[in-house]
N, C-alpha and C positions, 0 to 999 in steps of 0.2 A: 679170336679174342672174345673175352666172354662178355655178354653186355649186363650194362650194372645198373639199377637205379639208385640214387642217393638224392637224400633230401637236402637242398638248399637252401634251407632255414640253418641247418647246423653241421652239414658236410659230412653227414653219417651214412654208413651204406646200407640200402633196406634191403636188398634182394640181389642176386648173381643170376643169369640166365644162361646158358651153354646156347650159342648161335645155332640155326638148322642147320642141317648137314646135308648133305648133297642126299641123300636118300628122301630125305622129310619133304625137303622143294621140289623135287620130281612129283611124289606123291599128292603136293599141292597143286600142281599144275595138272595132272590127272584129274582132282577133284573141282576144278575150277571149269576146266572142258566138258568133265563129266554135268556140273551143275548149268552150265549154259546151255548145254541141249535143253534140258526140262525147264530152263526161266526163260528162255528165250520165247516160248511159247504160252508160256501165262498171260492172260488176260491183263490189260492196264486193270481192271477193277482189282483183282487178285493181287497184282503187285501192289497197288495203293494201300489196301486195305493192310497187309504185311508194314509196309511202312509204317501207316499209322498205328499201329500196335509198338512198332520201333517208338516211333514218338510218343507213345502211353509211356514206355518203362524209360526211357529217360525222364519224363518227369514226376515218374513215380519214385523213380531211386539215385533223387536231381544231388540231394546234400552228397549220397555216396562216392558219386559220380566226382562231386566239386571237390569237395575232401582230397579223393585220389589225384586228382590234377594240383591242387595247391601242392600237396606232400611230393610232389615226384618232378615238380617243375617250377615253383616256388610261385605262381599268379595267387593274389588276394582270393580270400574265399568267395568275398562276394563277386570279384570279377569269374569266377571259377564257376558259379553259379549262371551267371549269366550266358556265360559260353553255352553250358549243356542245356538252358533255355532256346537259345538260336536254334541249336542244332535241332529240336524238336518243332522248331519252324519249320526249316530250310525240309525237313521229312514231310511235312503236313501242306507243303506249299506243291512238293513233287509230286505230293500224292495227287492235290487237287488238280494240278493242271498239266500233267506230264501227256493226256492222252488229245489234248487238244495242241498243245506243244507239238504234238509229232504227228498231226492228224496227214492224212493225204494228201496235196497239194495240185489240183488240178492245172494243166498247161494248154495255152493255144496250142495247135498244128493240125495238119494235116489228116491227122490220122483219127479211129472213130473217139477212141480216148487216152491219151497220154498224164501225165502226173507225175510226181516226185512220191515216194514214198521213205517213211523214216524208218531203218532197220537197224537193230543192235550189231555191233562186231565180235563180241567174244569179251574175252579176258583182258580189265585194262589195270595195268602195274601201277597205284599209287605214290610215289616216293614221295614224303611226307614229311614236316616238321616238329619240332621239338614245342614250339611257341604260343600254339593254340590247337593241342593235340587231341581234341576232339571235334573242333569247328573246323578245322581245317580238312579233316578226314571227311566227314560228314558233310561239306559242300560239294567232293568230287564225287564222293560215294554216293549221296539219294539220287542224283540225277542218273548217277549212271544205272544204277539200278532199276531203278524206274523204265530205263531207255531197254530194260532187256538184257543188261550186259553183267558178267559177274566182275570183283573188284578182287585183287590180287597187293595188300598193303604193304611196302616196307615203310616202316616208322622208322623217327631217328631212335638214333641206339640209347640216348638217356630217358627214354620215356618206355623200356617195356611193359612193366604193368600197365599202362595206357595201350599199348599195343594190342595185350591177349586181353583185355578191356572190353574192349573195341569189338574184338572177336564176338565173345561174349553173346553181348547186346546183338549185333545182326543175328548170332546162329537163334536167338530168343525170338525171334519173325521170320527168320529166312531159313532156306532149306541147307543142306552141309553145304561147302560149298563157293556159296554166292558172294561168302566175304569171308577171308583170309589174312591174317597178320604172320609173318613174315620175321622172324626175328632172325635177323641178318646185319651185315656190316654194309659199306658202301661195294666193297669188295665183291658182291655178290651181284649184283645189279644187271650190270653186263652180260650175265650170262641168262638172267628172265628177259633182258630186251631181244637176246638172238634167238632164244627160242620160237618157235612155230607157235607157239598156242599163246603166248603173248600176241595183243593184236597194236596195243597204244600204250600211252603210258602220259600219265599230270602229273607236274612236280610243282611242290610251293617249296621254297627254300634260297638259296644264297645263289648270285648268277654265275659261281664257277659249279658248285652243283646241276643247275638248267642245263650248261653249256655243256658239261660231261654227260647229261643224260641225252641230252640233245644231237649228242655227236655218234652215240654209239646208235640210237634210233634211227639217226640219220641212214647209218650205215645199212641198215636191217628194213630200210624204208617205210620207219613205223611212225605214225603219228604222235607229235608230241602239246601238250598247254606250258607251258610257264607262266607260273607268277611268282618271279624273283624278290629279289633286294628294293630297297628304294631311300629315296633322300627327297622326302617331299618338302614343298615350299607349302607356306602359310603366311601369303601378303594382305596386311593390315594400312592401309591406308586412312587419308584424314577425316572421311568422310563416317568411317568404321563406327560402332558403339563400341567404344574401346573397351569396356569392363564387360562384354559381354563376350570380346573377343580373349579379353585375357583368362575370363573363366574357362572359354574353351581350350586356348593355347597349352594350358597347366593338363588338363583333361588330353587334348591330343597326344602331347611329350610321352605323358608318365604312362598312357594305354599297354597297359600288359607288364607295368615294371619296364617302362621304356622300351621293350623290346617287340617290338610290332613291325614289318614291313610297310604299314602304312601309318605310322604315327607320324605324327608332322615334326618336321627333323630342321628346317632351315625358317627361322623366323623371318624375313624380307620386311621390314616397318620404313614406312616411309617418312621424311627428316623431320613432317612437320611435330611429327607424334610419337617421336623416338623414343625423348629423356622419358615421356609419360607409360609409355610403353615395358620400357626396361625397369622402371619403378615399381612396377605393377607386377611386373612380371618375376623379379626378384624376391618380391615380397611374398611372393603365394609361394612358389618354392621353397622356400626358408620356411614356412610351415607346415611343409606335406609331414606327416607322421609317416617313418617308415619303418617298419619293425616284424614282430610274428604276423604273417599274412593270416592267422588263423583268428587273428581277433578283428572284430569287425569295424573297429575304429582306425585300426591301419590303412594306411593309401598308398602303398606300398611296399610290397614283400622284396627277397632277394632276388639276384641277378640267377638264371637257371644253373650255370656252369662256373666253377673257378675261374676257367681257365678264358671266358667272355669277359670277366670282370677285370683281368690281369690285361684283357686285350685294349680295354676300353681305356684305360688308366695309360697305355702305353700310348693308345690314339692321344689323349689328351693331352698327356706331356710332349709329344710332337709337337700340337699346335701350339702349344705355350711357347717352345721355342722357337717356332715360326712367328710369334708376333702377337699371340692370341692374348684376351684378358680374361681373366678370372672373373666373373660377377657373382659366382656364388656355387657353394660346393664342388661337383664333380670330382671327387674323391671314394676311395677306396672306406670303408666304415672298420672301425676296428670291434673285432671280438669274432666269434662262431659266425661261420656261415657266410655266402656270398654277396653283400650288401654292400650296396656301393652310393652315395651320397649323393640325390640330385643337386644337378649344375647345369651354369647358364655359361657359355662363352661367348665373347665377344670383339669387334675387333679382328677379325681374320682377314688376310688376304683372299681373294678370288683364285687369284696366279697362285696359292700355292700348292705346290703338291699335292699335299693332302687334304683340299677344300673339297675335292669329288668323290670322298669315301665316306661313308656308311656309318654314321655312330651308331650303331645298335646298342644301346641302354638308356639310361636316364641322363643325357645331357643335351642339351639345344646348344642352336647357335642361332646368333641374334646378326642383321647384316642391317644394316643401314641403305635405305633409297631416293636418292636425293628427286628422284619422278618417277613414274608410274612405267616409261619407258625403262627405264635401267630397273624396276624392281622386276618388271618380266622379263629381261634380259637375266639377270640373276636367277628368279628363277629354273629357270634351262639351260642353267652353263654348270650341267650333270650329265653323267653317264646313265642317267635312271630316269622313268617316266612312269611312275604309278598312280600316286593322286597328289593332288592339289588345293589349296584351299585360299581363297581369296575373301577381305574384309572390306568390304565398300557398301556404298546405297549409291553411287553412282553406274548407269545402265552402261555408259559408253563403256567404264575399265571391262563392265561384268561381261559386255557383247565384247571384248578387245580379248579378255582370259576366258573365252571358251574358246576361240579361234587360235587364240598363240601360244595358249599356255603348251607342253608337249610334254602331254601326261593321260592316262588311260581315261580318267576322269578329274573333273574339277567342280567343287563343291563351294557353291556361297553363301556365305555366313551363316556354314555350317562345319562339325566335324566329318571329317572325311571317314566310310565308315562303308563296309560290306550289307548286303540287303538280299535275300534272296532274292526280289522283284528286278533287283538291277543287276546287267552287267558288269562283272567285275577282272579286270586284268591292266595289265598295263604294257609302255611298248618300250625303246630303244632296249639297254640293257636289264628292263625289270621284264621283258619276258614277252610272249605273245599268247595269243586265243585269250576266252574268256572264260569265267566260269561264272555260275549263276544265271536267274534269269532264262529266257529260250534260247538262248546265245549258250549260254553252259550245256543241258540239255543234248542240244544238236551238234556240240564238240564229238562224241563218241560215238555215230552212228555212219551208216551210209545210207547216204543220199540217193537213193536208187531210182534212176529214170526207167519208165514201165510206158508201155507203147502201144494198145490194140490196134493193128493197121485194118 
């Protein structure tokens, strides 16, 4: 199947791509072994310095960059902007501290000197997302790069020009080789995880993706990171600056055109500060501007895919007739292109079926807590655990939701939000290992104990 880009602004197709063929990925997998002999032995300075030149031409050709990501996946310009900004962090952060990160680790025993030493593995399989298709690349990519190792991409299939993009940019610092995109179906996967010269492989994407990549690694007993799915909570309590919290609540939702793994997905408001809550909260939405992501007074653009926005529309009308209330939009937009109407639901049962799935778009949902007890029990009566975010000036809830909450991280009275200084992942079904940080880093290496008796 051939893969296609189309813009969803107005559901026009820009570009057809014919998949690789069993000839090209061989010859990828040669060029990736071939390159990890000669990076594997570059100097941390040499690799850094490559980086940082990465990170020069990102934000030398930042609008290019942005542009291509709005057109080909529908995120605001300026959120599109800011992404290939990150990313020439997350480059300049590896560069600076990768070699202190994986310095030598001296140990007690016996012997005249023992240590841990940090060593690259080879070639690690990216399988990668549609949703922030250049940050998301580029948090598994610097470090591994950094670490010694080359990087072998599949992208998702709606974002190729973002794929050979991608390409691009590394081969403009880096030698053949060292980074690879991959334009492939899912269909393909399995056969780079059995090969020999694959050593690992990081997925961000949806937990039936993790769990199929996960399975066949399994098999092949390769190392794997996920960072899944997630339905994170954001509890606001009485104590909260409430308009500080609503500004960010609006700001968490809509992050990417609603569609983020980590946008805060289940509003938790407790009883005292509900009515004030949902008031507020209705109100900023009913004036988000959604429209051409191209112009810069929009707040948001379209949903990536038709066929997400047909999915999201179907989630809702379930809960509708499960019990759900309508507070405001969550509706399909009429005219060209994928655009789908931010909305507020509320009212849902806990018990019902569908209360532990995934709205991936522009809708919340608003839960009622009659105490601090039942709103963190609410928050964790999910299959997901990625981040969290809690609204208090009280220390007790804040010492109660670092302990109880069961989620990768949890953020107060703040947006929950990736850092390359911090680790980032999450646990039950949004996945394990971490990425960023020396925690990311030290995901793709071996750990090598070294012994002089």
């Amino acid at each position: 199947m051939r893969l296609k880009s189309v813009n969803p602004k107005n559901g026009e197709l820009v570009r057809e791509f014919d998949p690789a063929t069993d000839q090209s990925i061989e010859q990828a997998l040669e060029a990736a072994e071939h390159a990890f002999r000669a990076h594997k032995r570059a100097s941390f300075n040499e690799r850094a310095s490559r980086l940082r030149a990465l990170a020069d031409r990102l934000e030398e050709d930042c609008q290019a960059h942005a542009r291509l990501l709005t057109d080909e996946m529908g995120k605001t310009l300026a959120a599109a902007r800011a992404e290939v900004e990150k990313c020439a962090w997350v480059c300049r952060h590896y560069a600076d501290n990768a070699e202190a990160m994986l310095a030598d680790v001296e140990l007690e025993s016996d012997a005249e000197l023992s240590a841990v030493m940090h060593l690259p593995i080879g070639p690690v399989l990216a399988v990668m997302p549609w949703n922030f298709p250049f940050w998301q690349v580029f948090r598994a990519a610097a470090p591994a790069v950094m670490a010694g190792n080359v990087v072998l991409l599949k992208h998702a299939s709606n974002v190729p020009r973002t794929a050979l993009a991608l390409q691009s940019l590394f081969e403009s610092a880096f030698a053949p080789g060292v980074f690879q995109s991959l334009l492939i179906g899912p269909d393909r996967v399995e056969r780079l995880l059995a090969d020999r010269r694959v050593k690992a492989a990081t997925v961000t994407g949806s937990t039936r993706a993790g769990s199929s990549v996960a399975e066949i690694a399994g098999k092949h007993l390769k190392k794997t990171v996920l960072e899944l799915g997630g339905s994170d909570p954001f509890i606001v309590m009485p104590s909260a600056d409430l308009e500080q919290a609503l500004d960010t609540a609006v700001t968490a939702r809509m992050l990417n055109n609603g569609q983020s793994c980590i946008a805060a997905k289940r509003f938790i408001v407790h009883a005292d500060v509900f009515d004030r809550f949902v008031g507020g909260f209705v109100e900023r939405f009913e004036a988000l501007k959604v429209g051409d992501p191209l112009e810069e007074s929009t707040d948001m653009g379209p949903m990536a895919m038709d066929r997400l926005r047909r999915r999201l529309e179907s989630q809702v009308d379930r809960l509708l007739e499960l019990g759900a209330e309508r507070l405001a939009g969550a509706v399909p937009m009429d005219g060209e292109g994928y655009f789908f109407r931010p909305g507020i639901l509320s009212g849902i049962d806990p018990n019902a079926p569908a209360f532990d799935e995934e709205l991936f778009g522009p809708v919340a949902w608003v839960l009622r807590a009659e105490s601090f007890d039942r709103a963190l029990a609410l928050a964790n009566q999910t299959q997901y655990g990625l981040g969290s975010s809690l609204w208090t000036q009280d220390a007790n809830e804040i010492n109660r939701a670092f302990r109880e909450v069961e989620s990768g991280a949890t953020f107060v009275n703040s947006l929950v939000k990736s850092d390359p200084r911090l680790p980032f992942g999450g646990i039950k079904q949004s996945g394990y290992g971490r990425e960023l940080a020396r925690d990311g880093i030290i995901e793709f290496v071996n750990r090598k104990t070294v012994v002089v008796g």
